[in-house]
N, CA, C, O and CB atoms as a CASP TS submission, in Angstrom:
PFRMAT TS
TARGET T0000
AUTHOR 0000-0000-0000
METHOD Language model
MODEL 1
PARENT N/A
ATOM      1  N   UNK     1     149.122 160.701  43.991  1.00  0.00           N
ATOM      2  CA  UNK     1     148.781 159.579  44.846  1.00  0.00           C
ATOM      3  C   UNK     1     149.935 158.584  44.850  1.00  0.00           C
ATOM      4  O   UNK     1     150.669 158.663  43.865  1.00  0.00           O
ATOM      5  CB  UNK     1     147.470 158.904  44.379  1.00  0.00           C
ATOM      6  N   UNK     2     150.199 157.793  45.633  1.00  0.00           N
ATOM      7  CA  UNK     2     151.508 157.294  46.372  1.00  0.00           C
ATOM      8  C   UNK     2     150.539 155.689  45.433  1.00  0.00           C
ATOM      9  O   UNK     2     149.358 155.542  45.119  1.00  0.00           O
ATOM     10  CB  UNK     2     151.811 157.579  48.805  1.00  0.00           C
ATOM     11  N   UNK     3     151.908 154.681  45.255  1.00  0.00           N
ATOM     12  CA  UNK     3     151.385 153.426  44.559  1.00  0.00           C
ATOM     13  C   UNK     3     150.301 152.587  45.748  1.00  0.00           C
ATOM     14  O   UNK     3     149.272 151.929  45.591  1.00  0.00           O
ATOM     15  CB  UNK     3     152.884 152.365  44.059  1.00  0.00           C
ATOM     16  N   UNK     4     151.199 153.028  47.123  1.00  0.00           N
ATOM     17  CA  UNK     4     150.268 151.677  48.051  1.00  0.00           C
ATOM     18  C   UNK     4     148.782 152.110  48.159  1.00  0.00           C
ATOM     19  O   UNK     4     147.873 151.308  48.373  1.00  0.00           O
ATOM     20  CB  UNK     4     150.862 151.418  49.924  1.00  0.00           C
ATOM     21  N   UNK     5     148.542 153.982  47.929  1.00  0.00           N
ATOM     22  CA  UNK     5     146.753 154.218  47.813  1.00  0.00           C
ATOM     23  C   UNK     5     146.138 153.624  46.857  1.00  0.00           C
ATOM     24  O   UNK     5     144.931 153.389  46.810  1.00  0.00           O
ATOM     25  CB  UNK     5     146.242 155.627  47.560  1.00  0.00           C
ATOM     26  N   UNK     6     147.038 153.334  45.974  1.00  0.00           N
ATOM     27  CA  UNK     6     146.150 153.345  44.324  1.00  0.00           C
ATOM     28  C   UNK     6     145.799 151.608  44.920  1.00  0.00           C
ATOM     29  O   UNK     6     144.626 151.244  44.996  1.00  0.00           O
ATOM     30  CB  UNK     6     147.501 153.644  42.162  1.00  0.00           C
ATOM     31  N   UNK     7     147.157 150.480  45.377  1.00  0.00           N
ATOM     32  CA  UNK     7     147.102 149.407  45.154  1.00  0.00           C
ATOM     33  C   UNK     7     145.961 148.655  46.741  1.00  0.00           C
ATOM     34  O   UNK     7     145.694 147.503  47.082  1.00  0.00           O
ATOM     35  CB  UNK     7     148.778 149.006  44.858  1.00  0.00           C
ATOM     36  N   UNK     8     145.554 150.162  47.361  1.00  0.00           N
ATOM     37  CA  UNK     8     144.542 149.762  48.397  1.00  0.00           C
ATOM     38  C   UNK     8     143.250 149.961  48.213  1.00  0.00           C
ATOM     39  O   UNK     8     142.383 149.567  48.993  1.00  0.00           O
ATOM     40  CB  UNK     8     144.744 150.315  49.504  1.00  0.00           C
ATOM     41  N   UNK     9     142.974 150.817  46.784  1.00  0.00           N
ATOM     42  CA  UNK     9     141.632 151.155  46.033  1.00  0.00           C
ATOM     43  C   UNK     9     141.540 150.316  45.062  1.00  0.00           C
ATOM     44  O   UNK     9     140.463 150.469  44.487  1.00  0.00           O
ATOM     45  CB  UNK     9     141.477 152.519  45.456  1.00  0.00           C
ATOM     46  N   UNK    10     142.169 149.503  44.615  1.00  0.00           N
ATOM     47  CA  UNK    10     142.050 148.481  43.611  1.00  0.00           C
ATOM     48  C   UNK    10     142.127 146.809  44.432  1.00  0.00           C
ATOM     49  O   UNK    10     142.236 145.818  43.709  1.00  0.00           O
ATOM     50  CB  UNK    10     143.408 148.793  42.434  1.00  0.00           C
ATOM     51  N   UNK    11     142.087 146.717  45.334  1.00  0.00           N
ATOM     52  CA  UNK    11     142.090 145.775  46.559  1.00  0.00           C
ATOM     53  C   UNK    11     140.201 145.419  46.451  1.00  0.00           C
ATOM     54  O   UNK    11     139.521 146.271  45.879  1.00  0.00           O
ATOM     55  CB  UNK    11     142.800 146.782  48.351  1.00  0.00           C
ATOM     56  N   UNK    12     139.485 144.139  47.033  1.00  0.00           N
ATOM     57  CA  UNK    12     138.253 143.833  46.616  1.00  0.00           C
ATOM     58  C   UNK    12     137.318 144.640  47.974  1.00  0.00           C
ATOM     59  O   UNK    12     137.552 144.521  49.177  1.00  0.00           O
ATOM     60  CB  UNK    12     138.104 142.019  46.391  1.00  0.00           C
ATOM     61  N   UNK    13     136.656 145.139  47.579  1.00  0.00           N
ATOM     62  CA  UNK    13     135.582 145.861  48.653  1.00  0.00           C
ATOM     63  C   UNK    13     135.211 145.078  49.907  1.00  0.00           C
ATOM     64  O   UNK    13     135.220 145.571  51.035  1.00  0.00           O
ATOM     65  CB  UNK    13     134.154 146.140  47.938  1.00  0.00           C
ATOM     66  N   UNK    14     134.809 143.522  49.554  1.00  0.00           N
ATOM     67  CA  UNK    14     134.513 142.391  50.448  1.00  0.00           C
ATOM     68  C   UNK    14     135.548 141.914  51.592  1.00  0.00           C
ATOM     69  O   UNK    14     136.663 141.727  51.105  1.00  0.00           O
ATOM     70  CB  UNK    14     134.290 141.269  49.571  1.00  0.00           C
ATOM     71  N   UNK    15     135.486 141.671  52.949  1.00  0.00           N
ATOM     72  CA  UNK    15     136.460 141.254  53.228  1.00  0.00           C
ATOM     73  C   UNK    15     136.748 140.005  52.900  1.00  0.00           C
ATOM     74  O   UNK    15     136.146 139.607  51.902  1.00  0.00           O
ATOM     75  CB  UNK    15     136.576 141.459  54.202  1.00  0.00           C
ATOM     76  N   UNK    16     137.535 139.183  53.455  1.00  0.00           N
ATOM     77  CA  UNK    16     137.829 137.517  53.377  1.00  0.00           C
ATOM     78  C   UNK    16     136.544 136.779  53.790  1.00  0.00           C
ATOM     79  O   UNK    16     135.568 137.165  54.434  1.00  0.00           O
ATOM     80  CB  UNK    16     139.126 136.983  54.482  1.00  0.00           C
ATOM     81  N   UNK    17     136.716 136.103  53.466  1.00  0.00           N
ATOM     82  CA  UNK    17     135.200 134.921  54.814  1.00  0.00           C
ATOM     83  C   UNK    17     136.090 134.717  55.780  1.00  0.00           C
ATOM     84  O   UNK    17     137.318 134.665  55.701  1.00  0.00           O
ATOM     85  CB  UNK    17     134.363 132.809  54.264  1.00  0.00           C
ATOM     86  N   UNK    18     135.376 134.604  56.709  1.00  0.00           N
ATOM     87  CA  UNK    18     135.852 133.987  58.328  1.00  0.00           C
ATOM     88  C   UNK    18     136.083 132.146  58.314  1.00  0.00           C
ATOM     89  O   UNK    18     135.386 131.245  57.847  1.00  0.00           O
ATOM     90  CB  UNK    18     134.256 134.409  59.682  1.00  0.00           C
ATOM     91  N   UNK    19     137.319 132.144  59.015  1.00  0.00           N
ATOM     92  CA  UNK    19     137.871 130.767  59.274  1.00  0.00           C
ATOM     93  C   UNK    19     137.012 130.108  59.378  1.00  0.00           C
ATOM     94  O   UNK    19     136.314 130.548  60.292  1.00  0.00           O
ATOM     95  CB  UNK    19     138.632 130.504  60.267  1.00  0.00           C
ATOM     96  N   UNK    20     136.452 128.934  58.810  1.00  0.00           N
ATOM     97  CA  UNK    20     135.648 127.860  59.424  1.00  0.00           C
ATOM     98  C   UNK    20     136.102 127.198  60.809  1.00  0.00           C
ATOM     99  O   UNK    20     137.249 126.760  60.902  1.00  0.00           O
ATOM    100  CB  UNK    20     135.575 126.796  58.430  1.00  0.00           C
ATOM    101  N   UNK    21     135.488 127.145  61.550  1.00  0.00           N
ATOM    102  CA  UNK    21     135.998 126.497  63.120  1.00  0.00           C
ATOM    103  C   UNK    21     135.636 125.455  63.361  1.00  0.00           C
ATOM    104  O   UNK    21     134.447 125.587  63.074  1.00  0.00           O
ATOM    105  CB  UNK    21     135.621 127.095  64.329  1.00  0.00           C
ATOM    106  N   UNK    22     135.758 124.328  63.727  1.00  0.00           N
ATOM    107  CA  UNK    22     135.160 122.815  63.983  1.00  0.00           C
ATOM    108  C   UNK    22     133.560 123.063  65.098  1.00  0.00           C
ATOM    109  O   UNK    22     133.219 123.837  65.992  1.00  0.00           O
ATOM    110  CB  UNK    22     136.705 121.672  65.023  1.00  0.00           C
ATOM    111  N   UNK    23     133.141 122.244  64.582  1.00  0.00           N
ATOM    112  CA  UNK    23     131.960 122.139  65.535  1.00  0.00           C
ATOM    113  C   UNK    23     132.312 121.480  66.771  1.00  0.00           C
ATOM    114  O   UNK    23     133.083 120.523  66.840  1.00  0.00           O
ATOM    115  CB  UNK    23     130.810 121.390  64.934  1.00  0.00           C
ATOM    116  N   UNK    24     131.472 122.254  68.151  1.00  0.00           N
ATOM    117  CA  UNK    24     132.328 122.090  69.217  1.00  0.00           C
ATOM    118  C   UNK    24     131.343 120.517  69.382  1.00  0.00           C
ATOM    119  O   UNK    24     130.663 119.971  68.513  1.00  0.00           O
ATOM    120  CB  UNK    24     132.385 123.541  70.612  1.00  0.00           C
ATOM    121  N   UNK    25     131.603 120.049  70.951  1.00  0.00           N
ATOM    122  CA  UNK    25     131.094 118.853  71.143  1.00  0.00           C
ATOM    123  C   UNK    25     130.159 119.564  72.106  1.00  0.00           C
ATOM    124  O   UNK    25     130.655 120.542  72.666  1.00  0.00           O
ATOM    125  CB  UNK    25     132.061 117.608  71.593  1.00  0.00           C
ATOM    126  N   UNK    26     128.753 119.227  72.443  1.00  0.00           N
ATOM    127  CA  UNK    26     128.163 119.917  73.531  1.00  0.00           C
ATOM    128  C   UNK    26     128.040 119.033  74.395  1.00  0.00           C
ATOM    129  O   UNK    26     128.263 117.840  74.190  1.00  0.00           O
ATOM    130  CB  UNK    26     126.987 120.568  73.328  1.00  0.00           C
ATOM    131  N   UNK    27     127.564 119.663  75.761  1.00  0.00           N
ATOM    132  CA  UNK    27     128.061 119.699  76.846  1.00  0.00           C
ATOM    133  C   UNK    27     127.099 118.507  77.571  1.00  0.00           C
ATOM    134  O   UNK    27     127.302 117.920  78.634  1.00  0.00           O
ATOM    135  CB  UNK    27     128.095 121.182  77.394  1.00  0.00           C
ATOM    136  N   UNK    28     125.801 118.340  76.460  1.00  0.00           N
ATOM    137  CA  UNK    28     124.484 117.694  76.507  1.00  0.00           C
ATOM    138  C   UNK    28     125.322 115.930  76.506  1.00  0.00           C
ATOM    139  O   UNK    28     125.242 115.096  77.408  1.00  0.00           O
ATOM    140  CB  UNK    28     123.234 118.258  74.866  1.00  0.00           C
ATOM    141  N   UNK    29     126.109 115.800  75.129  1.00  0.00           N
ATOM    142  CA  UNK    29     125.897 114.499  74.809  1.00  0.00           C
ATOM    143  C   UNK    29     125.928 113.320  75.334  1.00  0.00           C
ATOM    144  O   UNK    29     125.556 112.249  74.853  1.00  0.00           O
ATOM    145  CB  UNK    29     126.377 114.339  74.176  1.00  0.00           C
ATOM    146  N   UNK    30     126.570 113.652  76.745  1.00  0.00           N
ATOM    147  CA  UNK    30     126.745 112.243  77.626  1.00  0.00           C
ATOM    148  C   UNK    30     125.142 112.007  78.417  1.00  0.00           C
ATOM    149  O   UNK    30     124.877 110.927  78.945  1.00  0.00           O
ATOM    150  CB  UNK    30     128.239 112.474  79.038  1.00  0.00           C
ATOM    151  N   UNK    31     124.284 113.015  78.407  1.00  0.00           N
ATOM    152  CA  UNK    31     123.322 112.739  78.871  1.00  0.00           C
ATOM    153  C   UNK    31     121.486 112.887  78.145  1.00  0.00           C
ATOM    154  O   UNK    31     120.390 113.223  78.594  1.00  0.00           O
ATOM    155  CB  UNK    31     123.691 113.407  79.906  1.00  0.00           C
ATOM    156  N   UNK    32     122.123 112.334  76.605  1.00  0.00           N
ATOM    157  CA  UNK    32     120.864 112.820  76.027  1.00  0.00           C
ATOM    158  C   UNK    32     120.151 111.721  76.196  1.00  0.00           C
ATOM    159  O   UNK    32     119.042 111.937  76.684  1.00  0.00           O
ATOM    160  CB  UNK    32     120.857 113.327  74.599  1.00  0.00           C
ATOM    161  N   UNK    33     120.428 110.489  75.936  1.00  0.00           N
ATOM    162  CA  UNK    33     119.858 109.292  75.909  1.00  0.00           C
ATOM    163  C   UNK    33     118.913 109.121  77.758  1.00  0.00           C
ATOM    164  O   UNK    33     117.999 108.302  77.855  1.00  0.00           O
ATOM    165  CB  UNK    33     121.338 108.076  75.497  1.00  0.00           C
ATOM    166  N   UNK    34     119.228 109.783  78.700  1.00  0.00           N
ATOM    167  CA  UNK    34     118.982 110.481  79.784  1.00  0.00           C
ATOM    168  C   UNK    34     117.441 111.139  79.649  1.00  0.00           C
ATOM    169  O   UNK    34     116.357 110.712  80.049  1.00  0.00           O
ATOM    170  CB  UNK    34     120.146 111.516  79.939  1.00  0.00           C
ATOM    171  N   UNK    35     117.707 112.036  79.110  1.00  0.00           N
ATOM    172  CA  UNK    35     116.866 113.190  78.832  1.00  0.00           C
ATOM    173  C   UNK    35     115.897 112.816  77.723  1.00  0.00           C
ATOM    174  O   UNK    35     114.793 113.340  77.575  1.00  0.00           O
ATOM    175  CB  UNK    35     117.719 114.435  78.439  1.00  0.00           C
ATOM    176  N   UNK    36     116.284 112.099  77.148  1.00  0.00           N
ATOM    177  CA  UNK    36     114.982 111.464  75.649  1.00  0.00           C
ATOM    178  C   UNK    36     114.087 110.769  76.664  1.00  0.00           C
ATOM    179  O   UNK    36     112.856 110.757  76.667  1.00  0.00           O
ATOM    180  CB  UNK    36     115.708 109.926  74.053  1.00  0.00           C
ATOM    181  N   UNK    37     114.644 110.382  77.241  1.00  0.00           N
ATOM    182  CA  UNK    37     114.152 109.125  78.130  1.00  0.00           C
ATOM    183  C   UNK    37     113.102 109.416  79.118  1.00  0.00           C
ATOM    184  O   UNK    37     111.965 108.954  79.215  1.00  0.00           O
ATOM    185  CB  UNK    37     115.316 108.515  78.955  1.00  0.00           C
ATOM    186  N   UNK    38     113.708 110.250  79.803  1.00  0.00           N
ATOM    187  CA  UNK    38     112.601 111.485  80.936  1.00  0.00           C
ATOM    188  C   UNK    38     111.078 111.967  79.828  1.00  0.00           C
ATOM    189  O   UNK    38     109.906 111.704  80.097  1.00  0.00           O
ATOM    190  CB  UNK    38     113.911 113.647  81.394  1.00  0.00           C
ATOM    191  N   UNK    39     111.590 112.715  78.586  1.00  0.00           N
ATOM    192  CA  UNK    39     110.465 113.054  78.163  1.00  0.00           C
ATOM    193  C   UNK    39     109.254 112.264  77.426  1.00  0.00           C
ATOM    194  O   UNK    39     108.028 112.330  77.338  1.00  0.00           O
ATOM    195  CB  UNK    39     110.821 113.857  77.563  1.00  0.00           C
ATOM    196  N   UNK    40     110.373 111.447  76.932  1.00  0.00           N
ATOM    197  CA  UNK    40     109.169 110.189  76.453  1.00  0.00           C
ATOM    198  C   UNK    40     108.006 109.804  77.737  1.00  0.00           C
ATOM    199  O   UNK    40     106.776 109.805  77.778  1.00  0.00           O
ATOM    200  CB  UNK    40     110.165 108.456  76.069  1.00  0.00           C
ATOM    201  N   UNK    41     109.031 109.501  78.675  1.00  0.00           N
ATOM    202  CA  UNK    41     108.119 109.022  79.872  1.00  0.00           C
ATOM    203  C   UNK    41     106.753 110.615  80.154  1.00  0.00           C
ATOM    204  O   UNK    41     105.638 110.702  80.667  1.00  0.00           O
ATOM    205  CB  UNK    41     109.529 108.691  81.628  1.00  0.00           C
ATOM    206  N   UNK    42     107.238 111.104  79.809  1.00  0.00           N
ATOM    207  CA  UNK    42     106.422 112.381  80.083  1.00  0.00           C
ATOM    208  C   UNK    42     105.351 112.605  79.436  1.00  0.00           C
ATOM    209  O   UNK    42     104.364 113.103  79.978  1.00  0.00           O
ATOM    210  CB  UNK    42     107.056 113.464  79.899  1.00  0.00           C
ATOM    211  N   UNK    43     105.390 112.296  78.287  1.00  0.00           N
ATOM    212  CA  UNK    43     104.675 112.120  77.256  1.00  0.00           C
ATOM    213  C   UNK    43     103.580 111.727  77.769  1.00  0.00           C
ATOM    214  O   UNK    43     102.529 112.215  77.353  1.00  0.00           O
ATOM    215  CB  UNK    43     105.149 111.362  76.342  1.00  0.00           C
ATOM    216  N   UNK    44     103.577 110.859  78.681  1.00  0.00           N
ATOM    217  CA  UNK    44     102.128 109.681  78.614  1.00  0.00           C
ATOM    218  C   UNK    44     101.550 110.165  79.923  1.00  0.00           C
ATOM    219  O   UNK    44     100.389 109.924  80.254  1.00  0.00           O
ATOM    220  CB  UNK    44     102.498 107.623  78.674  1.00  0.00           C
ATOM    221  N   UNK    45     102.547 110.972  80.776  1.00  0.00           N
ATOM    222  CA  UNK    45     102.316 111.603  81.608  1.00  0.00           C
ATOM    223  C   UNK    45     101.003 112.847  82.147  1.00  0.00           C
ATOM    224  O   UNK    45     100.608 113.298  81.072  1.00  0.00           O
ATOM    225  CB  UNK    45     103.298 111.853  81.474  1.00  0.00           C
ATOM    226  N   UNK    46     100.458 113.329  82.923  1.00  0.00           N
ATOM    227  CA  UNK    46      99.158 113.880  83.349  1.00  0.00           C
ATOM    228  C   UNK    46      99.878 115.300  83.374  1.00  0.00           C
ATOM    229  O   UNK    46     100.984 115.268  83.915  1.00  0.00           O
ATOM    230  CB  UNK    46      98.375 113.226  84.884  1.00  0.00           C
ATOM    231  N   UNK    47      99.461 116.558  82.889  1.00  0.00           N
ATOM    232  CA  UNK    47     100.126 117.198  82.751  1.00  0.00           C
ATOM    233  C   UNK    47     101.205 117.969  83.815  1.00  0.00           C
ATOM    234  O   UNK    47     102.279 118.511  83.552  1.00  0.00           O
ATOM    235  CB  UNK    47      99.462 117.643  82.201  1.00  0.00           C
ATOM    236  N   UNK    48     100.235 117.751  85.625  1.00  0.00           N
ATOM    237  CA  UNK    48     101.198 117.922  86.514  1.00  0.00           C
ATOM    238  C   UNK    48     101.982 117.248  86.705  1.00  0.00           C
ATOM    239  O   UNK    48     102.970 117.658  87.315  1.00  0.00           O
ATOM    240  CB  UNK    48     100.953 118.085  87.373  1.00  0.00           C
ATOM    241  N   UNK    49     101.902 115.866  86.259  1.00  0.00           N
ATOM    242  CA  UNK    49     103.160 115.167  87.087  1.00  0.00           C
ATOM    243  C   UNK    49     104.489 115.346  85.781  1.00  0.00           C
ATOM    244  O   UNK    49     105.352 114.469  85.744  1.00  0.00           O
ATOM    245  CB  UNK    49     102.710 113.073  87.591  1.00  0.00           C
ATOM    246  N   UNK    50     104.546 116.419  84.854  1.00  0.00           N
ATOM    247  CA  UNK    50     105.353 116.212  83.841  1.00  0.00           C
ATOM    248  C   UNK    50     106.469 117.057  84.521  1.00  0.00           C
ATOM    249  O   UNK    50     106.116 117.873  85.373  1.00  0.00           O
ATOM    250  CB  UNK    50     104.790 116.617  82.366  1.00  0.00           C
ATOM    251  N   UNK    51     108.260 116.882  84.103  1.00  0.00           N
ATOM    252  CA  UNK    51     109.498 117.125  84.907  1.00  0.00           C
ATOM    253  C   UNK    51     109.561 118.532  84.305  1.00  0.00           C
ATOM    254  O   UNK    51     109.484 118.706  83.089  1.00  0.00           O
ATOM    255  CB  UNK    51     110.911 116.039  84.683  1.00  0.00           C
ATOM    256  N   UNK    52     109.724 119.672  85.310  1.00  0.00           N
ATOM    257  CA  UNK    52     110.032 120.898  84.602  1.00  0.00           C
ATOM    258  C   UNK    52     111.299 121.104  84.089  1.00  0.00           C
ATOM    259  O   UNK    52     112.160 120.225  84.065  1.00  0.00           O
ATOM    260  CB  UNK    52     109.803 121.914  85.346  1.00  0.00           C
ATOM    261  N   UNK    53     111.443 122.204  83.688  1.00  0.00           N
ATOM    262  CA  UNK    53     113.381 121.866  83.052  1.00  0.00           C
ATOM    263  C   UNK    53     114.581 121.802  84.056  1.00  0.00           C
ATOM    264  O   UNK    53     115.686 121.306  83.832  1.00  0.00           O
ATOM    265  CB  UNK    53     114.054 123.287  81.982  1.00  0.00           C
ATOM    266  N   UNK    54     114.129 122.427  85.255  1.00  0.00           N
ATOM    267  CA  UNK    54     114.823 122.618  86.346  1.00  0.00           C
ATOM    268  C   UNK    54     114.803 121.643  86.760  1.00  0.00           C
ATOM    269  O   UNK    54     115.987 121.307  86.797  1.00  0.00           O
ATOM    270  CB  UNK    54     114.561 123.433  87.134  1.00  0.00           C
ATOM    271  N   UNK    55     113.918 120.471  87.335  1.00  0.00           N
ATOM    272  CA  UNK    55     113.697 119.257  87.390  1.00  0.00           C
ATOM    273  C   UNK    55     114.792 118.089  86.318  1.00  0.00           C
ATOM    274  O   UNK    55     115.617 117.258  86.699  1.00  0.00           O
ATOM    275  CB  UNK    55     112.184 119.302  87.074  1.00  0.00           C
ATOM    276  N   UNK    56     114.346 118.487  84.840  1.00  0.00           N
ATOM    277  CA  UNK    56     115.498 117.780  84.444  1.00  0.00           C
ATOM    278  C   UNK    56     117.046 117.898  84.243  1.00  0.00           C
ATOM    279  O   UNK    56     117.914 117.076  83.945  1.00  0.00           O
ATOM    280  CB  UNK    56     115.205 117.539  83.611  1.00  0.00           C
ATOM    281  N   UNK    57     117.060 119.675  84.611  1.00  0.00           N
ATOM    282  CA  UNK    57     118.685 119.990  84.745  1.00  0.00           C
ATOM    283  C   UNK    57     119.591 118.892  86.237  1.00  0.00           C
ATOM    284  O   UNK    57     120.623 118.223  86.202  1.00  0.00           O
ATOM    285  CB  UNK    57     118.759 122.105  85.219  1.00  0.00           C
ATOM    286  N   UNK    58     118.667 119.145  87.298  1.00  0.00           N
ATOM    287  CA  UNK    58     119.192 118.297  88.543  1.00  0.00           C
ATOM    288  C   UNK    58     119.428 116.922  87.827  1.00  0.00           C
ATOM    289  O   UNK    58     119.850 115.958  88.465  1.00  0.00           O
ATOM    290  CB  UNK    58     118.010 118.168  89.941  1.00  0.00           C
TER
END
């Protein structure tokens, strides 16, 4: 057996861990205070007149 087999069987079974990556910013945050806002109001709301999600995506 050649040294680089021996020194690739004595190498750790596990690979590395994966890079930690920054947490992205989502795409939501400029309009959550928006959207809290809609559902609260909804809340008190009759169950038809409540905003569907499609409703609150527009």
């Amino acid at each position: 057996m050649s040294r680089r087999t021996v020194a690739l069987a004595l190498e750790p079974v596990w690979p590395a861990p994966r890079k930690q990556l920054p947490p992205r910013i989502s795409r939501l945050d400029p309009f959550k205070a928006t959207i809290d806002e809609i559902l609260r109001v909804d809340l008190d709301a009759p169950h038809k007149h409540r905003h569907t999600v499609k409703r609150v995506f527009e």
